[in-house]
C-alpha positions in Angstrom: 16.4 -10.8 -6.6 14.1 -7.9 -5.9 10.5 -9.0 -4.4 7.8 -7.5 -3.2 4.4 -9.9 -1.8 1.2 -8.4 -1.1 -1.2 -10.7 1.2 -4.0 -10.1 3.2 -6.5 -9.7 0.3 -9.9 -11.4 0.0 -13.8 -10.7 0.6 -14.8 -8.8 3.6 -18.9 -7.3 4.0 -19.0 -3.6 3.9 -18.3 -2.1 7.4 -15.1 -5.2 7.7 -11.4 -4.8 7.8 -8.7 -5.8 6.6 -4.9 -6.3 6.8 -2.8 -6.3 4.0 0.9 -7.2 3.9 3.7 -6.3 2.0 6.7 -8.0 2.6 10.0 -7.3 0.9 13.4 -8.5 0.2 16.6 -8.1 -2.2 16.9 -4.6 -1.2 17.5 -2.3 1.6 13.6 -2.1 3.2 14.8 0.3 6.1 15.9 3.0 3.2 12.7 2.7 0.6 9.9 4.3 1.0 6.6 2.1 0.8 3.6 3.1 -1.3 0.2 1.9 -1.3 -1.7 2.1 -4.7 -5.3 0.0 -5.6 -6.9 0.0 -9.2 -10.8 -0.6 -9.8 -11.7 -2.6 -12.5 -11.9 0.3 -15.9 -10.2 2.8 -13.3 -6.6 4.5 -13.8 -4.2 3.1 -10.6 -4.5 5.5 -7.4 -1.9 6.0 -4.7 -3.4 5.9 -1.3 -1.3 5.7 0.9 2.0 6.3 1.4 4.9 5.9 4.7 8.6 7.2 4.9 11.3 5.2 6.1 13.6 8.2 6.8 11.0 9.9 9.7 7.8 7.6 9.8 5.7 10.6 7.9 2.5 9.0 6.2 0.2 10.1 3.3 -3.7 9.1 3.0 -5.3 10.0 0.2 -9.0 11.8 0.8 -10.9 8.7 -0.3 -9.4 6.5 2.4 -8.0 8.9 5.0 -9.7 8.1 8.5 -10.5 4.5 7.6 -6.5 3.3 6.5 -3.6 3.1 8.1 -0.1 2.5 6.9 2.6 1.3 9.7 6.3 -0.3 9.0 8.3 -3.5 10.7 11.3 -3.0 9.3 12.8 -5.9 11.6 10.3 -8.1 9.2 10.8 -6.2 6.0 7.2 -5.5 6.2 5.2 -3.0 6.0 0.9 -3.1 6.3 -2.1 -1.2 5.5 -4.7 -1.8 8.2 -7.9 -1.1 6.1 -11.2 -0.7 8.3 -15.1 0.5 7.7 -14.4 -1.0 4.4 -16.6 0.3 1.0 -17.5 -1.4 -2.0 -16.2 1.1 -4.2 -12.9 -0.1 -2.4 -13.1 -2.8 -4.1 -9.6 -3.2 -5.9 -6.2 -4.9 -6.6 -4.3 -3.4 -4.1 -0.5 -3.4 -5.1 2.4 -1.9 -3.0 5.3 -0.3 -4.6 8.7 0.8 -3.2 10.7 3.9 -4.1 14.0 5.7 -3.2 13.6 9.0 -1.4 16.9 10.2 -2.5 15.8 10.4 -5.7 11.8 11.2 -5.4 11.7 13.0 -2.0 7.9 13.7 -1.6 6.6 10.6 0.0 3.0 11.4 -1.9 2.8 8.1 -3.7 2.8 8.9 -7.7 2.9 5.8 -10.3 6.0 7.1 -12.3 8.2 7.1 -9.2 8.3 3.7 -8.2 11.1 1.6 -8.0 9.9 -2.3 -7.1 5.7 -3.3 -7.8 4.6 -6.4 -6.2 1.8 -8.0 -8.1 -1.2 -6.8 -5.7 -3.9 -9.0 -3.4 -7.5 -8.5 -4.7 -9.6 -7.1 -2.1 -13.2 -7.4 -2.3 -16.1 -5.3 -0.2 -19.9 -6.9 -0.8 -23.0 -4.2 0.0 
């Protein structure tokens, strides 16, 4: 069975950090692509991040790029999103997704593409 587990969520002051996990298994990690994606609460889901398996290229998007960082242990099927100088307006589920890049080659995270969705880890940033 396919699974993907986001952890690492919680409440964190604006200015924290925080680590999220997302651990998978049922497939072949080393060979998927890993996306990052959160969704406000009324807002449409963004991808934000984004890392290749195939040559270790990453994608920020503009609202987090600087503060987030994506990385991959593919010895523990995991891959993280190191999230510092935390906002409240990044205040989201935070749900990573994986995705074939033999089929969808740009690592750019886009929602259609995905192949596996965990079920996201609610991150919260007070002012």
């Amino acid at each position: 069975e396919v699974q993907l587990v986001e952890s690492g969520g919680g409440l964190v002051q604006a200015g924290g950090s925080l680590r999220l996990s997302c651990a998978g298994s049922g497939f072949t990690f080393d060979e998927y692509n890993i996306g990052w994606f959160r969704q406000a609460p009324g807002k449409e889901r963004e991808g934000i991040s984004c890392i290749s398996k195939t040559n270790g290229f990453t994608f920020y998007s503009d609202s987090v790029k600087g503060r987030f960082t994506v990385s991959s242990d593919n010895a523990k099927t995991t891959v993280y999103l190191q999230m510092n100088s935390l906002k409240p307006e990044d205040t989201a589920v935070y749900y990573c997704a994986a995705y074939d890049p033999n089929y969808y080659t740009d690592c750019r995270p886009v929602y259609f593409a995905m192949d596996y969705w965990g079920n996201g880890t609610l991150v919260t940033v007070s002012s």
